[in-house]
C-alpha positions in Angstrom: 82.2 58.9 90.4 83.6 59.1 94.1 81.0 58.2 96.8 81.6 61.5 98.9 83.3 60.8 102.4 83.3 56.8 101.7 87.5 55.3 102.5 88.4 53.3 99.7 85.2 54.5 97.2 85.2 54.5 93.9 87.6 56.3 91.4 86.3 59.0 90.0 87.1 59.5 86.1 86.9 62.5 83.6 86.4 61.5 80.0 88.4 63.9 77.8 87.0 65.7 74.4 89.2 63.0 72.6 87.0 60.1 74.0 89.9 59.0 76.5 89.3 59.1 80.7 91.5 60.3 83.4 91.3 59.4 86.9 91.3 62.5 89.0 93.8 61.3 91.5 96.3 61.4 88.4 96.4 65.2 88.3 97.9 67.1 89.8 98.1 71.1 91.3 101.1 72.2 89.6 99.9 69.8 86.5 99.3 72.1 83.1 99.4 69.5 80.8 98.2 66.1 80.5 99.6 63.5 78.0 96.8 61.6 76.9 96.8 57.7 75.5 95.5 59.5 72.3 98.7 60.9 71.7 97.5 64.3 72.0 98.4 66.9 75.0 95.2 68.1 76.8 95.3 71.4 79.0 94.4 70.9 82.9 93.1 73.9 84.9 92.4 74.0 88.4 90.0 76.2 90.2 93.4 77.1 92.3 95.1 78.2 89.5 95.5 82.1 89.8 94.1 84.1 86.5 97.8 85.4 86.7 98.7 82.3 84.9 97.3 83.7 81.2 97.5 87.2 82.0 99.6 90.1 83.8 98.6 90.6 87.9 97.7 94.4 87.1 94.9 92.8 84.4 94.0 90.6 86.3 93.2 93.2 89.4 91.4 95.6 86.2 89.2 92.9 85.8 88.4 92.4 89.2 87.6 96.1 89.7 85.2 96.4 86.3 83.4 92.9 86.6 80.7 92.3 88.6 80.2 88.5 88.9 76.8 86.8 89.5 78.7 84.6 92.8 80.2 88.2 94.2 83.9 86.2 94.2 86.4 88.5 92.4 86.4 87.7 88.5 88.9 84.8 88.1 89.9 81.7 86.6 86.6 79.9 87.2 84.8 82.9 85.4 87.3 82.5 82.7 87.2 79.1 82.4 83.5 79.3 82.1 83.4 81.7 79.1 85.7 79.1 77.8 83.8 76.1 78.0 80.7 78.5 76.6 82.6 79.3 73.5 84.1 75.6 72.8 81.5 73.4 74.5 82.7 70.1 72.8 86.5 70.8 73.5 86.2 71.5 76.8 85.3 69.0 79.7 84.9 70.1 83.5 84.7 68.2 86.6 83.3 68.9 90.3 85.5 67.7 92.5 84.5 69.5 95.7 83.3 66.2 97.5 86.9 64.1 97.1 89.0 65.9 99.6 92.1 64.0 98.2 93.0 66.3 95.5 93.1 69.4 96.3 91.2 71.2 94.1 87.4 71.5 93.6 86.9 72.0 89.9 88.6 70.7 87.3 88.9 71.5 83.5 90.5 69.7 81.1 90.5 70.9 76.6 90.9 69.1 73.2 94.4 71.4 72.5 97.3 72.1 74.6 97.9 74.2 77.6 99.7 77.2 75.0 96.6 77.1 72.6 94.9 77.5 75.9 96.7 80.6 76.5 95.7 82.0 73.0 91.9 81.3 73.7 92.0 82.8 76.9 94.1 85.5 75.8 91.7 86.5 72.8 88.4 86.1 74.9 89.8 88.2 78.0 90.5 90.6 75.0 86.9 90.5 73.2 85.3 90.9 77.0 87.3 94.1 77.9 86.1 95.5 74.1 82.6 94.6 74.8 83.1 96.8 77.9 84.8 99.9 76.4 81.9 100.2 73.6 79.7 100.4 76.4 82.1 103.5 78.0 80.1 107.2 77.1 84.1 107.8 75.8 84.5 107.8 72.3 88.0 108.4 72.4 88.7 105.7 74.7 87.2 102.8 72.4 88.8 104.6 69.7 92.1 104.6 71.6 91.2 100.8 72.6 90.7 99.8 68.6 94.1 101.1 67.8 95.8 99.7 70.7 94.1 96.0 69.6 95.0 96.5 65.9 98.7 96.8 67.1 98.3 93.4 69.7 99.6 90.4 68.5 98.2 87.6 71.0 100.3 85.2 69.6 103.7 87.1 70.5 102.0 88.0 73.6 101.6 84.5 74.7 105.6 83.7 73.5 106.7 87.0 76.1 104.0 85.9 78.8 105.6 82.2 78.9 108.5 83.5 78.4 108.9 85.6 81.3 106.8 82.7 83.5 107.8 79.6 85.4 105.3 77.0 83.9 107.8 74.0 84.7 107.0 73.3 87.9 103.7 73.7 90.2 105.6 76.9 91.9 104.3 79.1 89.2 105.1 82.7 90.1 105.9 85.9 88.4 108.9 86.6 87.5 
C-alpha cells in the first residue's frame, strides 16, 4: 500500500480476481484492458471514466435525472461500478487510490473477464435498474411499452453498434 504523501513510499498493488497483482502506477487513464501474467485480459475502470463509455450520453443524462444517489453526485460510473462489484463480488476487485496523487485517478476497478464482457454486464444491469423503475411508474402502459421494447433489445448487438460507433483505442475516448 502507498504511505500517503511519503516521496519514494511504497508501491501500492492490486491483486486481480485471477490471483495475479498489478502495481497501480502500471495503469493507466486511457487504459481499458489489462493483459494479465495469467494469460487472461482483465477490464480497468477508472472513476474518471464517463458512464458514456457503456452507454449513449442521452441515457446517461435519463439516469441522472430519475436516480437519486445516497452521495448527491449525479448517477455515474462509480454508482455503476458499484452495482457491479454487488452482483459479481468475487470477479470484481476495487482499489482507493485517492491518497497516491501520481495516477490520476481515485478509484480503481479491475474484473475476472474483458473490458467487452464488461460492456454486456453493465449493459444488462443498467437495463434491469431502469425496469425496476418503470414497475414502480402508476403507468401501466408504459411498463407494458418498456416489456416489449426489452423483448426486442439484443444487448449483445448493442454492445457490437456501441463499440462500433466508439473510439476505445486510445485514452481520447469520445463520441463519435
Amino acid at each position: 500500500m502507498t504511505e500517503p504523501r511519503v516521496p519514494g513510499g511504497r508501491t501500492r498493488t492490486v491483486s486481480l480476481p485471477c490471483g495475479e497483482t498489478v502495481d497501480v502506477h502500471d495503469l493507466d487513464m486511457g487504459m481499458r484492458e489489462y493483459e494479465c501474467a495469467c494469460g487472461g485480459t482483465h477490464a480497468v475502470v477508472m472513476d474518471m471514466h464517463p458512464l458514456s463509455r457503456f452507454v449513449p450520453e442521452d441515457l446517461v443524462a435519463v439516469l441522472d435525472e430519475a436516480i437519486d444517489t445516497t452521495t448527491g453526485e449525479p448517477f455515474g460510473t462509480t454508482h455503476t461500478m458499484g452495482i457491479v462489484l454487488e452482483e459479481f463480488p468475487e470477479q470484481v476487485v476495487s482499489a482507493d487510490t485517492s491518497e497516491d496523487g501520481s495516477v490520476g485517478y481515485a478509484i480503481l476497478w479491475m474484473t475476472d473477464f474483458d473490458s467487452r464482457r464488461l460492456h454486456e454486464v453493465v449493459v444488462e444491469l443498467l437495463v434491469e435498474l431502469m425496469e425496476h423503475a418503470v414497475s414502480h411508474a402508476s403507468d401501466d402502459d408504459a411498463m407494458t411499452d418498456f416489456e416489449r421494447q426489452m423483448l426486442e433489445f439484443d444487448v449483445s448487438e448493442f454492445v457490437d453498434q456501441y463499440r462500433a460507433r466508439r473510439e476505445f483505442e486510445t485514452e481520447h475516448d469520445r463520441p463519435v
